[in-house]
C-alpha positions in Angstrom: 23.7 -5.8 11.1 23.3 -6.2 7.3 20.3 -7.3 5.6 19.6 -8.6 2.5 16.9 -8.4 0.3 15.8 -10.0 -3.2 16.1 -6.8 -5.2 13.9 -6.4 -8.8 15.4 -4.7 -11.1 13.4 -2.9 -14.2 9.7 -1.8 -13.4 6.9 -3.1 -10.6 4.4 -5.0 -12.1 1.8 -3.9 -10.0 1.0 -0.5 -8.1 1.7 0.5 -4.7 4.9 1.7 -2.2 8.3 -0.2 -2.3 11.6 0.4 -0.7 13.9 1.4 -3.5 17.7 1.9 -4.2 18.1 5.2 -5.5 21.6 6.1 -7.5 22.1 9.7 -7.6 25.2 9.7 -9.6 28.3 8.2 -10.0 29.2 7.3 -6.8 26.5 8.3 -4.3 23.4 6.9 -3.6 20.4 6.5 -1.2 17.6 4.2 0.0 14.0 5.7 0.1 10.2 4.9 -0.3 8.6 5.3 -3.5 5.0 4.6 -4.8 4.6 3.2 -8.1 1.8 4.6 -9.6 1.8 2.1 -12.8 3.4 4.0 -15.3 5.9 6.4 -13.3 7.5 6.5 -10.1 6.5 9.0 -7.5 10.1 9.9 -6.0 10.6 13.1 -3.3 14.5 13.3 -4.2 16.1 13.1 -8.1 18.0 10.4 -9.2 17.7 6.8 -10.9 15.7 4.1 -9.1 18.4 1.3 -9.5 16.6 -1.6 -7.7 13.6 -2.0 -6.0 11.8 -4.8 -3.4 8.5 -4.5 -2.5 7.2 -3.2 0.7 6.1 -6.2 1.9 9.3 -8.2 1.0 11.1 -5.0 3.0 9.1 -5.9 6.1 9.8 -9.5 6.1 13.1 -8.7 5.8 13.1 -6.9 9.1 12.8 -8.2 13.1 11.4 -5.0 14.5 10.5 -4.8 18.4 6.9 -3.5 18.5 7.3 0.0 20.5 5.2 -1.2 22.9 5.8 -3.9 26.0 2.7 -6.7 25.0 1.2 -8.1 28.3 -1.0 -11.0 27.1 -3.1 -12.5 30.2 -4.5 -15.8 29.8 -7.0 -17.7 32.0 -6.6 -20.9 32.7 -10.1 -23.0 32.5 -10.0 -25.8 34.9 -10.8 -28.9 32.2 -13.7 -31.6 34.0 -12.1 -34.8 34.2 -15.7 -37.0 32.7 -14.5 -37.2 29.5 -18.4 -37.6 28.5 -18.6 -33.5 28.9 -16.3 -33.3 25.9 -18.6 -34.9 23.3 -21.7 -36.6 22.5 -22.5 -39.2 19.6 -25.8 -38.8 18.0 
């Protein structure tokens, strides 16, 4: 399965965490998580932040199963059939 995203290239314009393409040299790179704190980005590993998509974006981008199995149970109300219990004009 390949995904693709809208990568930004350059800086964020706002603060906060994106998923980022990180070169490390000439032919190697990585994807990671980095915040942007405004000025600077906050990166665990050393290398060149090449491209970047916000975290949101990143999410969109994905169809992910929740981990759990959802069980919604619904009951039914039985609906009168006088249709003068639905509304009254004043």
């Amino acid at each position: 399965m390949s995904i693709e995203l809208n990568w930004e290239k350059g800086l964020p314009s706002f603060v906060g965490m994106y998923f980022v393409a990180v070169k490390l040299g000439p032919a190697a790179g990585v994807y990671d998580f980095a915040q942007w704190n405004g000025s600077a980005w906050e990166l665990q590993i050393e290398g060149d932040i090449i491209a970047y998509v916000d975290i949101q974006e990143f999410k969109n981008s994905l169809d992910i199963k929740w981990p759990e199995d959802v069980v919604i149970e619904r009951e039914l109300q039985q609906l009168s059939e006088d249709d003068s219990e639905l509304w009254s004009e004043s």
